[in-house]
C-alpha positions in Angstrom: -4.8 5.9 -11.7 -4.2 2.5 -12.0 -1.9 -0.1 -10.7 0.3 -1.2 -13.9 1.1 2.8 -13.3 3.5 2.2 -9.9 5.4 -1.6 -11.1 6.9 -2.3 -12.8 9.2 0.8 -13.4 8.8 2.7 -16.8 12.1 1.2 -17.9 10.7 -2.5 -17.1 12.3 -3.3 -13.7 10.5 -4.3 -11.2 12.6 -3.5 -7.7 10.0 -6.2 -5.9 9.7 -9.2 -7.9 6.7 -11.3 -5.8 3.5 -9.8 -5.2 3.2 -10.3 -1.6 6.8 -7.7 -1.3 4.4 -5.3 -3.2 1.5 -5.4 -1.3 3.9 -5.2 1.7 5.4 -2.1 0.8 2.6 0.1 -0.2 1.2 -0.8 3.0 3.4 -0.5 5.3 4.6 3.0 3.3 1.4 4.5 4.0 0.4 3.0 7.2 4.2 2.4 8.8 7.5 4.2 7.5 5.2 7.2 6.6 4.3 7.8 9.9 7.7 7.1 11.2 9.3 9.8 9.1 7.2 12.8 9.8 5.6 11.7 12.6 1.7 13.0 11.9 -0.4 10.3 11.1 -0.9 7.6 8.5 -0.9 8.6 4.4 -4.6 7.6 4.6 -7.3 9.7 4.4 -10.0 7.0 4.7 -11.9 7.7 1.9 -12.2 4.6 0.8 -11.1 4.7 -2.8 -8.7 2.0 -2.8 -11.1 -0.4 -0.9 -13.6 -0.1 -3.9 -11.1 0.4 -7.0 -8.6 -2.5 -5.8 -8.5 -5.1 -9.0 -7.8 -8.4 -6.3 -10.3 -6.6 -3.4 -7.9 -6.1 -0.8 -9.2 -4.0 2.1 -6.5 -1.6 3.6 -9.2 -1.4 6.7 -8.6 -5.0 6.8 -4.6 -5.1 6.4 -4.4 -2.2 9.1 -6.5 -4.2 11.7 -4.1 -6.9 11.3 -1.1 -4.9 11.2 -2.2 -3.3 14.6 -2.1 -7.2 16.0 1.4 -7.4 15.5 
C-alpha cells in the first residue's frame, strides 16, 4: 500500500490540508484515540513495516517516545 492511497480522498478532497495535521492523525489514530476507544492496546503491532517503507523516514518508534513525553 502506499501513501497517495489514504489523502487525498478518491474524489480529490483532502479533509487535512498541511502535512504536519496528517502525520498528526495517523499517529495519534493508532497510538492515541485507538486505544481510547476499545481500550486494548495501541493499532501497532511493531513489525516495523512502516519504519522501513516510510517515503520521508519517519520513525513511529521515534514519534511514540516523544508522544509518551507529553
Amino acid at each position: 500500500m502506499h501513501v497517495s492511497s489514504f489523502y487525498p480522498s478518491r474524489v480529490g478532497h483532502n479533509p487535512r490540508e498541511k502535512k504536519l495535521q496528517r502525520v498528526r492523525q495517523r499517529f495519534m489514530h493508532k497510538l492515541k484515540y485507538y486505544v481510547d476507544k476499545y481500550e486494548n492496546g495501541i493499532q501497532c503491532s511493531g513489525c516495523g513495516r512502516c519504519v522501513r517503507y516510510c517515503p520521508v523516514n519517519i520513525d513511529i518508534r521515534q514519534v511514540a517516545g516523544a508522544m509518551n513525553g507529553y
